[in-house]
MARGU-595248 format. One record per residue: x, y, z of N, C-alpha, C in turn; residue in one letter. Coordinates in steps of 0.1 Angstrom, whole numbers, padded with zeros to 4 digits, always signed. Layout:
! MARGU-595248
XYZXYZXYZa ...
This chain:
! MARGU-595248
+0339+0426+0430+0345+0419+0441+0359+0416+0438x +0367+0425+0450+0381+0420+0446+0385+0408+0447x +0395+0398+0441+0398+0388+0444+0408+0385+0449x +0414+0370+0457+0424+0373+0467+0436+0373+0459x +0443+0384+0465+0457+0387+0462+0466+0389+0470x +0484+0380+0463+0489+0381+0475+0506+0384+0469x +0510+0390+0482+0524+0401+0474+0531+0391+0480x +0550+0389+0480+0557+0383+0483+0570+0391+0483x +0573+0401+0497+0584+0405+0495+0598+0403+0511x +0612+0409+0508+0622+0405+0517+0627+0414+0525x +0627+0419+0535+0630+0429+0545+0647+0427+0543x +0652+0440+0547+0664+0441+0552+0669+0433+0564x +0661+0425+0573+0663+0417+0584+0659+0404+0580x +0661+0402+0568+0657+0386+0563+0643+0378+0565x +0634+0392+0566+0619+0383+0568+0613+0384+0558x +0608+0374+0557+0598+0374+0546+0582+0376+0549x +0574+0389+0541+0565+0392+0546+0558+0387+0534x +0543+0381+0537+0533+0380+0530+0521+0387+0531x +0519+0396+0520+0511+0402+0519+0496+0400+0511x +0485+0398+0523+0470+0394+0521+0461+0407+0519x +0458+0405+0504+0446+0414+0504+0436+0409+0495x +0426+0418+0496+0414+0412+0484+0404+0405+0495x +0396+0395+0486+0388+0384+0497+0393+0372+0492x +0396+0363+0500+0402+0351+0502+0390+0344+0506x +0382+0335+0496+0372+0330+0494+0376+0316+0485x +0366+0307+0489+0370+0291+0478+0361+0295+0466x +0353+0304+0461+0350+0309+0454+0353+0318+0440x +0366+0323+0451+0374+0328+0440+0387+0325+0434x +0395+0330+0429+0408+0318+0421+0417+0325+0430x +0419+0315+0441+0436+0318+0446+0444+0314+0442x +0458+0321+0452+0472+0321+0446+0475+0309+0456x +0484+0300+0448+0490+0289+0455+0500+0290+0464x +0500+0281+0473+0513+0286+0488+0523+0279+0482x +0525+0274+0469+0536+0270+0463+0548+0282+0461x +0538+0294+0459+0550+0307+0459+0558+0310+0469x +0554+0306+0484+0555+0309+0497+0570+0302+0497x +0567+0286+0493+0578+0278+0497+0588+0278+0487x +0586+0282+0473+0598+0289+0460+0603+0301+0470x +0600+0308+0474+0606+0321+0479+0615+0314+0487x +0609+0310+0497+0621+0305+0508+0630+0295+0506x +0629+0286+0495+0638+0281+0489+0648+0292+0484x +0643+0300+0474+0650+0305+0468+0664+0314+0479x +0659+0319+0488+0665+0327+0497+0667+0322+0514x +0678+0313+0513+0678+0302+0527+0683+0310+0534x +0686+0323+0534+0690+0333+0546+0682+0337+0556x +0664+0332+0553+0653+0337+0558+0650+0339+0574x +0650+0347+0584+0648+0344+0596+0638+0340+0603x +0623+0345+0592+0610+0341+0598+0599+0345+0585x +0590+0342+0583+0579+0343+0579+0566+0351+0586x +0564+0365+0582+0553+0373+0590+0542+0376+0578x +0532+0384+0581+0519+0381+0577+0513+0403+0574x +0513+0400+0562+0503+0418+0567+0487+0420+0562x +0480+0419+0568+0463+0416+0562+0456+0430+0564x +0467+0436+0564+0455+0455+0565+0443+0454+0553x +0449+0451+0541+0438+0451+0532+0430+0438+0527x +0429+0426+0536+0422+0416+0534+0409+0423+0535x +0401+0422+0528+0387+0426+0527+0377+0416+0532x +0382+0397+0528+0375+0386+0536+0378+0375+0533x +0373+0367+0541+0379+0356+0539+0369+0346+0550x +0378+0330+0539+0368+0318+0545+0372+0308+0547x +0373+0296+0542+0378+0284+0545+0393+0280+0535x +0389+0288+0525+0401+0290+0515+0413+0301+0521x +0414+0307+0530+0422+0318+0533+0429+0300+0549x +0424+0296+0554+0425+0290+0565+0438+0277+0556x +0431+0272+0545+0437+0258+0539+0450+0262+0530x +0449+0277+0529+0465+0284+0524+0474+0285+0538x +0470+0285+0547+0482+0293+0555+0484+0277+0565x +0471+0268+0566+0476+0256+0574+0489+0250+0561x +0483+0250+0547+0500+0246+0537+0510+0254+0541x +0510+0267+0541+0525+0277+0543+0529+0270+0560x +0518+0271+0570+0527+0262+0584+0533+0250+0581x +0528+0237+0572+0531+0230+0570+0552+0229+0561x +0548+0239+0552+0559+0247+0543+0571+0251+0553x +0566+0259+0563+0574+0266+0572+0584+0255+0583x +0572+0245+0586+0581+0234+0595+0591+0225+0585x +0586+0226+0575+0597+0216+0565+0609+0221+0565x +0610+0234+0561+0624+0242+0565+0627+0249+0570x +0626+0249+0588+0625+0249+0597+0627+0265+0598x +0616+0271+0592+0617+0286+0591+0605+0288+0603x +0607+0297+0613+0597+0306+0625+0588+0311+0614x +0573+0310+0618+0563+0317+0615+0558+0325+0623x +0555+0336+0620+0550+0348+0630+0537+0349+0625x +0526+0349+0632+0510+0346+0631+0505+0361+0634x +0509+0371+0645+0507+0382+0646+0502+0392+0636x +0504+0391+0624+0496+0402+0615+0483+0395+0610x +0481+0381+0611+0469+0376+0609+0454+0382+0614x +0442+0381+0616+0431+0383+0623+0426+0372+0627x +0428+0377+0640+0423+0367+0656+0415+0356+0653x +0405+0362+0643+0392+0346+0639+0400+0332+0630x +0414+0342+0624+0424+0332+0617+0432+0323+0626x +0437+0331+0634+0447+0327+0648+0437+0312+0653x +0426+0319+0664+0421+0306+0663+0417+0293+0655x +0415+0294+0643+0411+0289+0634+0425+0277+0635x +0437+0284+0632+0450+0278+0630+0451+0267+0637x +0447+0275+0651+0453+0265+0661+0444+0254+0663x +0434+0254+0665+0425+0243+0661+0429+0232+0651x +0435+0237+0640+0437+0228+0630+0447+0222+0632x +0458+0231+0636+0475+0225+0641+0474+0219+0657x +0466+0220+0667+0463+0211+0674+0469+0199+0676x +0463+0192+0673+0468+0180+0670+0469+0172+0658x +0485+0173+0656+0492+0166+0641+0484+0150+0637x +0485+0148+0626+0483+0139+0619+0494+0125+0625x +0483+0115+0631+0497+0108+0636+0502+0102+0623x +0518+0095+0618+0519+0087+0609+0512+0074+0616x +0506+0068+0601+0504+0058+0599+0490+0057+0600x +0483+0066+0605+0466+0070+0607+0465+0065+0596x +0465+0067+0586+0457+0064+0571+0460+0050+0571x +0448+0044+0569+0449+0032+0563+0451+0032+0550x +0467+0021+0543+0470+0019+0528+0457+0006+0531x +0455+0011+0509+0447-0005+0501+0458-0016+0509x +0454-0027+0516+0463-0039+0516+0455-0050+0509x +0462-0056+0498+0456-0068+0493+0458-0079+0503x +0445-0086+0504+0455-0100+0514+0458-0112+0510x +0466-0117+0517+0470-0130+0508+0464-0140+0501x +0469-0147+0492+0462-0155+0487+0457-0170+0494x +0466-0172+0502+0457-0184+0511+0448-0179+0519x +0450-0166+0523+0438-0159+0529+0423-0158+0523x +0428-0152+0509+0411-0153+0499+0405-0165+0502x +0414-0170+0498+0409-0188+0495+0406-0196+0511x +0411-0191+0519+0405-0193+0534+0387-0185+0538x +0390-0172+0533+0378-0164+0534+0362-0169+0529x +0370-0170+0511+0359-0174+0507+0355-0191+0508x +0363-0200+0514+0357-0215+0519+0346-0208+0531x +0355-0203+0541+0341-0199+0551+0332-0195+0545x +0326-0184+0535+0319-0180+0536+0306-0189+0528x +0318-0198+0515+0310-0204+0513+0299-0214+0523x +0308-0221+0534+0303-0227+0541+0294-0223+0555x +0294-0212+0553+0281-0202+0560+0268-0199+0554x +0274-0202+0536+0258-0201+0529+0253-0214+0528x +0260-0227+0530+0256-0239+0527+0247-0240+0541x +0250-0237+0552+0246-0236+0564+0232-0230+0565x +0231-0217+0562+0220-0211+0561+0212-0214+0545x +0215-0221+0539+0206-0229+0531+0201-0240+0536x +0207-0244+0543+0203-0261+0555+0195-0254+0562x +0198-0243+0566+0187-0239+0575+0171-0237+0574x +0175-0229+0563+0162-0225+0555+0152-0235+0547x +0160-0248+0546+0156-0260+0537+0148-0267+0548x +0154-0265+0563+0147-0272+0572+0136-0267+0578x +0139-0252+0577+0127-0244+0584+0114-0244+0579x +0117-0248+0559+0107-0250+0551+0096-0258+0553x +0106-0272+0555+0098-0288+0555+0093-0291+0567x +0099-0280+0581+0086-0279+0593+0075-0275+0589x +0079-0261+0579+0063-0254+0578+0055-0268+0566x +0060-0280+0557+0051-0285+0554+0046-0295+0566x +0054-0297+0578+0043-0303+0584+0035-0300+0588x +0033-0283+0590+0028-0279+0599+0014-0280+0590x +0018-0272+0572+0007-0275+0565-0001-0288+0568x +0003-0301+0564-0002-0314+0567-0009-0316+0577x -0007-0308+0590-0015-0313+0605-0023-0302+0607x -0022-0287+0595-0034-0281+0602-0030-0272+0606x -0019-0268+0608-0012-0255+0621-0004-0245+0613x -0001-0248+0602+0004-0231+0590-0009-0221+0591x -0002-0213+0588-0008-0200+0587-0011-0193+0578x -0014-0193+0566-0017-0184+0549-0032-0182+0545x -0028-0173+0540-0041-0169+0532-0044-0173+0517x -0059-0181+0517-0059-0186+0500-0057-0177+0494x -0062-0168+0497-0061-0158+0483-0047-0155+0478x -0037-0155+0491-0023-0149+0483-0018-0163+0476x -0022-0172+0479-0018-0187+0467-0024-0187+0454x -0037-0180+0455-0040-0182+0442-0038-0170+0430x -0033-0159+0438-0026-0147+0433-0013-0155+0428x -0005-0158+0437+0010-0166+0431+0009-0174+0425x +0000-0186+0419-0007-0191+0413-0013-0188+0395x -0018-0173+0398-0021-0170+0384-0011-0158+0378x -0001-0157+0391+0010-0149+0386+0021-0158+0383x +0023-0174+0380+0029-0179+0378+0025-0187+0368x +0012-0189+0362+0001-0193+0353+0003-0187+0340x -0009-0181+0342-0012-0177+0333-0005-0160+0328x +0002-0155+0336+0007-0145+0331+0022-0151+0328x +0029-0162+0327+0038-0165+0323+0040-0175+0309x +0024-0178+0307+0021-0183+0292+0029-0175+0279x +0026-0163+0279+0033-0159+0264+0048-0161+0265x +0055-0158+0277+0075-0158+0270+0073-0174+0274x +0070-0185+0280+0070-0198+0277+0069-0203+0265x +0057-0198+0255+0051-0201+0244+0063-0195+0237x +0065-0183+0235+0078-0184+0228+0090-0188+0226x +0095-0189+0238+0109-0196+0242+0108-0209+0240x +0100-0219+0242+0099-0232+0238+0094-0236+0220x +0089-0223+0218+0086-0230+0199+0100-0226+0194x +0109-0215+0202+0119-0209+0192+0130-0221+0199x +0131-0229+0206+0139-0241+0214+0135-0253+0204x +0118-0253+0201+0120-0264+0193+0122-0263+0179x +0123-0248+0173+0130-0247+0156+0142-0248+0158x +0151-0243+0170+0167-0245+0172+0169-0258+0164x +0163-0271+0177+0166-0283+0175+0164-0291+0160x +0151-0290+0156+0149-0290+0138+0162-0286+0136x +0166-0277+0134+0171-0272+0123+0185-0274+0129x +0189-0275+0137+0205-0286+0139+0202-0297+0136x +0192-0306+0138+0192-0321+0134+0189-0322+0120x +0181-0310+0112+0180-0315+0101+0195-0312+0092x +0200-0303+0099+0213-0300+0087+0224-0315+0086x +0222-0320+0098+0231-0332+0099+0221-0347+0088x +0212-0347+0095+0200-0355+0090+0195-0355+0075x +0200-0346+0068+0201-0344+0056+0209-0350+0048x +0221-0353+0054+0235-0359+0046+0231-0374+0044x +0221-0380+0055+0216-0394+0052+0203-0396+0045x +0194-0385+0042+0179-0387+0040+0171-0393+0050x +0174-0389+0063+0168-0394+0072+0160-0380+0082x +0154-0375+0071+0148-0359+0076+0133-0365+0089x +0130-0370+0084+0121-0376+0091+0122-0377+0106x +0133-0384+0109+0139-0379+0124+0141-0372+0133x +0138-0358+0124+0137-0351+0133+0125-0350+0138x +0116-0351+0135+0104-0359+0149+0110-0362+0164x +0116-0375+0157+0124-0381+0172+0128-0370+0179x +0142-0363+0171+0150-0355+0179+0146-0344+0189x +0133-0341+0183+0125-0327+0189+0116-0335+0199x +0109-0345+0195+0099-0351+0207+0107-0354+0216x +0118-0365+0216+0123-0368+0230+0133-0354+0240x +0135-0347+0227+0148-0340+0236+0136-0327+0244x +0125-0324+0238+0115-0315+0245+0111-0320+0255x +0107-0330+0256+0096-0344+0269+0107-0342+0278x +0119-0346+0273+0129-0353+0283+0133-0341+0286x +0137-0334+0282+0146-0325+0292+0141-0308+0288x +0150-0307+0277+0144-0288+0273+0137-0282+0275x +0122-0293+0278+0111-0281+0279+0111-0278+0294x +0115-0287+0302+0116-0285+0316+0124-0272+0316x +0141-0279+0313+0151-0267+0316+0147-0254+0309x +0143-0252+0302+0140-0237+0297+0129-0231+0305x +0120-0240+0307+0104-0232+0318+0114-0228+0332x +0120-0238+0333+0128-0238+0346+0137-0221+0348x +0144-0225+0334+0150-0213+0336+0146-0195+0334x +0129-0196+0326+0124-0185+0323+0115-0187+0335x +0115-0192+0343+0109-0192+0358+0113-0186+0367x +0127-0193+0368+0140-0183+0378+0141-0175+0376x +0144-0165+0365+0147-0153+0360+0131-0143+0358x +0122-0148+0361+0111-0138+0360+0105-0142+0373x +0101-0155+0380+0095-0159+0390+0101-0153+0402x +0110-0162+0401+0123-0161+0417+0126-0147+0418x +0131-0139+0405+0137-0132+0409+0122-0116+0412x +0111-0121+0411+0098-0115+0417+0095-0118+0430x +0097-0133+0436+0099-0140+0446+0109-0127+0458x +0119-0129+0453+0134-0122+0458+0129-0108+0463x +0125-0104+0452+0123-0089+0452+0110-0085+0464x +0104-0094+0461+0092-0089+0469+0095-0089+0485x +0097-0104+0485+0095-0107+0500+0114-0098+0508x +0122-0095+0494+0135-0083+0500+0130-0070+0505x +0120-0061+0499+0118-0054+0494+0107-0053+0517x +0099-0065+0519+0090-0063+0530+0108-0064+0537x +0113-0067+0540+0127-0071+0549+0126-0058+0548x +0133-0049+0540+0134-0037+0540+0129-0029+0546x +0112-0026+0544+0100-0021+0553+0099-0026+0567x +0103-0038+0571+0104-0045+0585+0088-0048+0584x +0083-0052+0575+0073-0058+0572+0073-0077+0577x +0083-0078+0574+0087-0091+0580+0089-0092+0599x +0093-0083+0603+0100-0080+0616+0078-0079+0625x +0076-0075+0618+0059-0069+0621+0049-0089+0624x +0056-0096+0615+0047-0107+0613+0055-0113+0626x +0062-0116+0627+0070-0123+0638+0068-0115+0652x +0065-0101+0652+0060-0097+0661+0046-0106+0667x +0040-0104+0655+0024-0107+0661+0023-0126+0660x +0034-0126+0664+0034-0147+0662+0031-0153+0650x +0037-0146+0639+0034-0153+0625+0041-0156+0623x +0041-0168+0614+0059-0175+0609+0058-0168+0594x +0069-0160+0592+0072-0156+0573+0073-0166+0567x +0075-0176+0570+0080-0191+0564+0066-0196+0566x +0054-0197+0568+0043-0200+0568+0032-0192+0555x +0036-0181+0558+0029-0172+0551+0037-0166+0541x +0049-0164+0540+0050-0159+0526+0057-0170+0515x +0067-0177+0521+0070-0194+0517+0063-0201+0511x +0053-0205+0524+0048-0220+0516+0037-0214+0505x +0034-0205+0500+0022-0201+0491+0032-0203+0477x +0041-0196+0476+0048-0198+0467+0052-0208+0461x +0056-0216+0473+0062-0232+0466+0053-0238+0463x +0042-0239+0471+0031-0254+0465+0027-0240+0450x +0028-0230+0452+0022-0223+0438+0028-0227+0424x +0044-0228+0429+0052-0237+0417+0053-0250+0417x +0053-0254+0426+0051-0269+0427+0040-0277+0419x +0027-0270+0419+0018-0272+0412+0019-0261+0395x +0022-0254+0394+0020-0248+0379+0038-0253+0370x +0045-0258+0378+0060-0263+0368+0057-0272+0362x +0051-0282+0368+0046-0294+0355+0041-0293+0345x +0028-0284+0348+0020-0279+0337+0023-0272+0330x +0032-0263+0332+0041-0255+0322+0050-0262+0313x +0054-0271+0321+0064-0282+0316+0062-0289+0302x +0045-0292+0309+0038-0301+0297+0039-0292+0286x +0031-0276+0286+0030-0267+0278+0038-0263+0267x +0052-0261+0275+0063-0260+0269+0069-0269+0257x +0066-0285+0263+0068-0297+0256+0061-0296+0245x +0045-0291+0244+0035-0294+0229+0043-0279+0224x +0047-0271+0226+0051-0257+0223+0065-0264+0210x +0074-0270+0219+0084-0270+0214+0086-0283+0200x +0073-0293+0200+0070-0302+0193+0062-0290+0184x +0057-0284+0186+0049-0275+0174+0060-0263+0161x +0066-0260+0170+0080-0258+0166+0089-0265+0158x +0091-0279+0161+0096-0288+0147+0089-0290+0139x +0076-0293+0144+0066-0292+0132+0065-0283+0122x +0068-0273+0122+0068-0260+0116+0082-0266+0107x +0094-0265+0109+0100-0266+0105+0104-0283+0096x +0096-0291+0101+0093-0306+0094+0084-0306+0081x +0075-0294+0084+0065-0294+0075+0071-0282+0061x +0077-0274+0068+0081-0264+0060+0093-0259+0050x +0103-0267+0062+0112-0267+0058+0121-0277+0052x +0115-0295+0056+0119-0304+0052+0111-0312+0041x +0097-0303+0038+0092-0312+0030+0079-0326+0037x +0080-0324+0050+0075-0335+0054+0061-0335+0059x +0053-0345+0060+0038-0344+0056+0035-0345+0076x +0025-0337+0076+0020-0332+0093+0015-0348+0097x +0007-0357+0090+0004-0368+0100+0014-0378+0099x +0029-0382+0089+0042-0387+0091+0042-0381+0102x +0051-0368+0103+0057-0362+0112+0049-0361+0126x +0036-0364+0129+0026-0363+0141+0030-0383+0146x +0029-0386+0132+0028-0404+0137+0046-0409+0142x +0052-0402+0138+0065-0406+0140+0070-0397+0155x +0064-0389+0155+0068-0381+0174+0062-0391+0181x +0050-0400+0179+0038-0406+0187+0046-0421+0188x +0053-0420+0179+0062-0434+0183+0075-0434+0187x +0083-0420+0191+0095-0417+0192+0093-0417+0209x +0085-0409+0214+0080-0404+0225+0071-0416+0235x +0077-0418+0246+0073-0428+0253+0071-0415+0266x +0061-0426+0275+0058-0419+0288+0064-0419+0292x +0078-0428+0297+0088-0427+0305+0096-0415+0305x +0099-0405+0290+0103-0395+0289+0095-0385+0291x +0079-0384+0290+0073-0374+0297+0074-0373+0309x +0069-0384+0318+0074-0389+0332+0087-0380+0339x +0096-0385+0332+0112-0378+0335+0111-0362+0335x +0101-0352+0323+0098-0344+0320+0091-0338+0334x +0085-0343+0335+0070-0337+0344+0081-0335+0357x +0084-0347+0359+0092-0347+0375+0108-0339+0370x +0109-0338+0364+0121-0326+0366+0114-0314+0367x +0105-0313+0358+0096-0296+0358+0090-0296+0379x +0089-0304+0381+0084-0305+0395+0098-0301+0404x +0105-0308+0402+0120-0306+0410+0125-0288+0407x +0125-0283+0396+0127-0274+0398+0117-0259+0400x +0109-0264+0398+0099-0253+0408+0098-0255+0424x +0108-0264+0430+0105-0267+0450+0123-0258+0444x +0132-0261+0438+0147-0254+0439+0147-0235+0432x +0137-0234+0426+0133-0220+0423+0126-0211+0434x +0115-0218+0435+0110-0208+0451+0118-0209+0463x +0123-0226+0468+0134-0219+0476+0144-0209+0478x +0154-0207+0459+0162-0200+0458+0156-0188+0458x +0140-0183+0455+0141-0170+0457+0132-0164+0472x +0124-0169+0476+0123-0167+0486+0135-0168+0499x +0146-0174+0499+0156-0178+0508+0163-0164+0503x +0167-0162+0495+0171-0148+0492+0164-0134+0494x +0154-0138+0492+0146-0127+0499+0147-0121+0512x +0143-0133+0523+0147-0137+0533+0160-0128+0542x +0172-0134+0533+0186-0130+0535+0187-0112+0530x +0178-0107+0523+0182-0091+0517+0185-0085+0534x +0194-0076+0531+0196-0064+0538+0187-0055+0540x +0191-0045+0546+0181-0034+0556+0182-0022+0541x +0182-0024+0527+0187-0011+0520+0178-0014+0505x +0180-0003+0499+0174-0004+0485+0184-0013+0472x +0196-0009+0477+0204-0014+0470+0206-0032+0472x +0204-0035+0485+0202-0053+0487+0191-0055+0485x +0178-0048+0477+0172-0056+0469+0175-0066+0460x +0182-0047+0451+0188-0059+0438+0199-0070+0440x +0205-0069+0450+0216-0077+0450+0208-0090+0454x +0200-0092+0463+0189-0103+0464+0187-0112+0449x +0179-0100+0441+0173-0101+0433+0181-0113+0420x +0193-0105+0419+0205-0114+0414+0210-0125+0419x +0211-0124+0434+0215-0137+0434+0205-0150+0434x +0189-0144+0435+0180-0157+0435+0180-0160+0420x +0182-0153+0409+0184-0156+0397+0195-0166+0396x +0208-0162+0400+0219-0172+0395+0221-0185+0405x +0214-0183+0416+0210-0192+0423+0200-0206+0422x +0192-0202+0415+0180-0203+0408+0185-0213+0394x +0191-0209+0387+0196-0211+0373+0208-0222+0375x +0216-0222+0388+0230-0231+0391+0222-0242+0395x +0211-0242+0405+0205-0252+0412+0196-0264+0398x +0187-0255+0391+0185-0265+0378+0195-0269+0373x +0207-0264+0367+0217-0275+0360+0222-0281+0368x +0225-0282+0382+0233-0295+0389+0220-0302+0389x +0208-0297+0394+0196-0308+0394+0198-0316+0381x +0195-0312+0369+0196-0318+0359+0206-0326+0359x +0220-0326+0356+0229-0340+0361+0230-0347+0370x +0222-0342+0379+0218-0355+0391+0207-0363+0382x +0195-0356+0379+0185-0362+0373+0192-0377+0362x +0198-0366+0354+0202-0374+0340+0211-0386+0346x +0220-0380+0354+0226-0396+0361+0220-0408+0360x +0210-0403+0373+0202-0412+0381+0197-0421+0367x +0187-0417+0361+0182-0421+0349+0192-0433+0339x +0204-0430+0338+0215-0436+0333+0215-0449+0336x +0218-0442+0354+0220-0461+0359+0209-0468+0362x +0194-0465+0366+0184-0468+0361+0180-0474+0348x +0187-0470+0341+0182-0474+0324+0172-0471+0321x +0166-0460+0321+0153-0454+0316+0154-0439+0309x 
C-alpha cells in the first residue's frame, strides 16, 4: 500500500503546484501542510496555489484535514487557491467545512471567578443543604407520628434485617476497635501514671473515659463509616433504578418504608453497642493493668467499680442513642439526595460518611457542654 506522498514544486508563472499521490489515509504517516506554508513563505512572488491528484490512489478524512490547514495557510497570506485539480468528493467535502468560519470568541476560555463570588456561591449552597436537611429532619418526625397513630407503612421483616445487619454482624470490628481504644488509653495514662506510682489509676482513666464518651464515639464512628455509608449506598443505588420513583407511584412514602426501619434499627442497637463497646474497651485496660503494670484483676475490677458511676454510663448510653437518630439520618438523607448515575452512588456514599462522622463530633461538644453546665 502506497503511502501518501506529496511533491512541492514552482511554475514559470509563479504557481505553486501541489502534488498528491499515494493514499492519503489517517492510517498512514502523512506529510505535514507545514511544507505548504515554508514554500510560500519562502517565495512571496506566488500567484496562486493549484492542486494535481492524477495519482492519488485514495483518500479519507486525513487528505480533507490537510488541505482545510493549507486553505487556512493560503488566507493567512492572502495567496488564491485553485481547488480545480482536486476530486469532486474533496471539493464538496471543503466547502462544507469552510462554510461557515469559526466565529471569534465561540470557544469558551477556563474563567476562574471571583473570590467574593466563590464565597457567595458556596454560602448559597451551603444554605440550600441546611434547607434540605430541615426538610428531610421534618419529613422524618411526620413519618414518626405517623408510626405512633398507626398510619406508616413498613415491613417487619426489613427492620429486623436492618437490625441484625446492624447487630450482630457489626460485633467483631466493634470488639476490636474498642479493646485496641482501651490499650491506647492504658498505655498513655500509664506512661504518665508511672512517674507518681499511681498505676492503679488507670482503672479510672479507662472506665470513665470508655462509659463517658469513647465507647460511644468510636461505635458511632465505625457505624457511620460501615452503617450509613450501606444506608447511602443502598437506598442511592434504588434512586438510580427509579425504585424509589415506583413506591411513590403506588402511594408509598420512601420515608415510611425505607427511613423509619433504619432509624428505630439504630436507635435501638447504638446503646447496646455502646454498652458493648464500653466492657470491650475496660477489658482492654485490663489486659494492659494486669500485664503490663503489674496489677492484680480484682484491685483493678474493684477500682473501675468505684471510678465508674451511672451517671457516666447514663451520658454513655444517651450519646450512643443520639448518634445512631444523626447516623441514619445522614445516610439515608443522602441516599435520598443521590443522582440519576453510578458514579452519585459513590459520591452519596462519601458524603453520608463525612456527614455522618461531622454530625457526632459537634453532637459530642454539644453533649459535653451541656454536661459541664449541668455538673454531671
Amino acid at each position: 500500500m502506497a503511502q501518501g506522498e506529496l511533491q512541492i514544486h514552482k511554475t514559470p508563472d509563479g504557481t505553486l503546484q501541489v502534488a498528491l499521490s499515494g493514499e492519503w489515509k489517517l492510517a498512514n504517516s502523512l506529510p505535514s501542510p507545514d511544507l505548504v506554508r515554508n514554500e510560500i513563505e519562502a517565495s512571496p512572488r506566488i500567484s496562486r496555489v493549484s492542486f494535481e491528484t492524477g495519482n492519488l490512489t485514495g483518500w479519507d478524512s486525513g487528505l480533507l484535514s490537510f488541505l482545510v490547514k493549507v486553505v487556512g495557510q493560503c488566507s493567512g497570506c492572502d495567496v488564491p487557491m485553485d481547488r480545480e485539480g482536486l476530486p469532486s468528493g474533496v471539493n464538496r467535502l471543503l466547502d462544507l467545512a469552510t462554510a461557515v468560519p469559526e466565529r471569534k470568541g465561540a470557544r469558551r476560555g477556563t474563567e476562574r471567578a471571583p473570590f467574593l463570588a466563590r464565597i457567595g456561591e458556596s454560602a448559597v449552597s451551603f444554605w440550600h443543604s441546611v434547607l434540605e436537611m430541615l426538610t428531610f429532619i421534618g419529613e422524618t418526625c411526620v413519618a414518626f407520628v405517623r408510626l405512633f397513630t398507626g398510619k406508616s407503612r413498613f415491613r417487619g421483616s426489613d427492620l429486623m434485617l436492618v437490625i441484625q445487619e446492624c447487630s450482630a454482624e457489626a460485633l467483631p470490628i466493634v470488639s476490636l476497635i474498642s479493646l485496641l481504644v482501651g490499650l491506647i488509653l492504658a498505655f498513655v495514662g500509664a506512661i504518665q501514671l508511672k512517674l507518681f506510682g499511681a498505676q492503679i489509676f488507670v482503672a479510672d482513666l479507662v472506665g470513665i473515659g470508655m462509659t463517658r464518651a469513647m465507647g460511644a464515639i468510636m461505635t458511632g464512628i465505625i457505624m457511620s463509616g460501615r452503617t450509613g455509608a450501606s444506608f447511602a449506598a443502598t437506598i442511592g443505588t434504588m434512586q438510580v433504578n427509579e425504585e424509589i420513583d415506583a413506591l411513590q407511584t403506588t402511594g408509598v412514602s420512601p420515608i415510611d418504608f425505607l427511613v423509619l426501619p433504619r432509624m428505630i434499627a439504630l436507635c435501638i442497637i447504638m446503646p447496646l453497642l455502646t454498652v458493648y463497646a464500653d466492657f470491650m474497651g475496660i477489658m482492654g485496660g485490663l489486659i494492659v493493668g494486669v500485664f503490663g503494670l503489674d496489677l492484680n484483676i480484682v484491685e483493678y475490677y474493684n477500682e473501675t467499680k468505684k471510678a465508674v458511676s451511672l451517671t457516666n454510663f447514663w451520658i454513655g448510653i444517651f450519646s450512643g442513642f443520639v448518634y445512631g437518630i444523626l447516623i441514619a439520618i445522614s445516610g439515608c438523607m443522602r441516599g435520598m439526595q443521590c443522582g440519576r448515575s453510578a458514579s452519585a452512588v459513590g459520591d452519596a456514599t462519601t458524603s453520608a460518611v463525612v456527614t455522618g462522622i461531622v454530625s457526632i463530633v459537634v453532637a459530642t461538644a454539644i453533649i459535653t457542654v451541656i454536661c459541664n453546665i449541668l455538673g454531671i
